[in-house]
N, C-alpha and C positions, 0 to 999 in steps of 0.2 A: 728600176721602179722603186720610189719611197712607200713605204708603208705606211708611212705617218701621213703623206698627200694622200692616198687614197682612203684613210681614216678619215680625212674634212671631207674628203670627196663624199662620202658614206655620210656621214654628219650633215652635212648640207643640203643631200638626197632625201634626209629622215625630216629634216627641218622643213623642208619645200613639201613634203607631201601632204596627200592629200588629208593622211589620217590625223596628222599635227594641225593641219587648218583647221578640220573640224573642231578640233578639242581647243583650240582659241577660240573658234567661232563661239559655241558651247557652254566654256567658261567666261566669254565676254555676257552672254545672254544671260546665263547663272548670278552673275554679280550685281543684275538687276531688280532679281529678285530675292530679296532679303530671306525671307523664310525661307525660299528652296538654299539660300546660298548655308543657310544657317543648320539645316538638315543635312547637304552633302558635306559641312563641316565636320559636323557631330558624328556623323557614318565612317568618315576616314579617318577620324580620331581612336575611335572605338576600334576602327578595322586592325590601325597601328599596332593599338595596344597587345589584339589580341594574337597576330603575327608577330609580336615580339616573347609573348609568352609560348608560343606553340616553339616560337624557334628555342628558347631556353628549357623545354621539355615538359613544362605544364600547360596538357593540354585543354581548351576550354569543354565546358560540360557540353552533353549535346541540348539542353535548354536556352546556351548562350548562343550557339551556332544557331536554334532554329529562332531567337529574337532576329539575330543578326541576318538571317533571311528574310524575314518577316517586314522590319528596318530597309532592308532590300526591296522590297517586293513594293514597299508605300513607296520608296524613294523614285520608283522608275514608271510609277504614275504619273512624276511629273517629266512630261515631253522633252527639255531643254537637262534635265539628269541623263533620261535613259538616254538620248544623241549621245552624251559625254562618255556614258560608260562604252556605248558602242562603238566610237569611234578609239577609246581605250584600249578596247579588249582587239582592235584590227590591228592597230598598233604594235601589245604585247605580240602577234600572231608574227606582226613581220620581223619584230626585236628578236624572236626565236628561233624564227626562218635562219636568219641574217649569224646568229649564233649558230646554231647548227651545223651552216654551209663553214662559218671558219673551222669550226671542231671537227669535221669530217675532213678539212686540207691539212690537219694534223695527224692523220688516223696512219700515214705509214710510219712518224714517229712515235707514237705512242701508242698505237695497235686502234684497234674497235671503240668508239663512245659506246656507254652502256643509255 
């Protein structure tokens, strides 16, 4: 057995799926709409920024976190967003899944994942 074939095999599984169609789908309808495209810009820009200070240890106020909800909350108002986030967040669930299961076929070399 290659590893590396059953990595495209895996790869090609994720790309066929259903949760990646959607979020083409999603993002194809997204790009129509100028101001929604120009709002989910702005939100993942901001999201970036602020995942990049959290990861270097300054953490955002909870004023910035509750805008960044708030930003949230208008953003999934619009229909053709909240699909994208949904079919995102099924996504991350199976990229986890799919992680976990390798991390646990490791668990008699390296003992217990925490």
């Amino acid at each position: 057995m290659n590893i590396y074939d059953k990595a495209h095999d895996l790869a090609k599984a994720l790309k066929e799926s259903e949760e990646v169609t959607e979020i083409s789908s999603a993002m194809s309808i997204i790009e129509t709409d100028p101001e929604g495209k120009k709002m989910l810009e702005d939100f993942r820009e901001r999201q970036m920024e602020l995942q990049q200070r959290m990861m270097s240890g300054d953490m955002p106020s909870p004023e910035e976190m509750e805008k960044m909800e708030k930003t949230f909350d208008v953003l999934t108002l619009n229909l053709n967003i909240r699909r994208l986030f949904e079919a995102e967040r099924r996504l991350s669930v199976i990229i986890e899944d799919v992680n976990k299961i390798i991390s646990d076929s490791l668990q008699h070399v390296y003992g217990p994942t925490m």
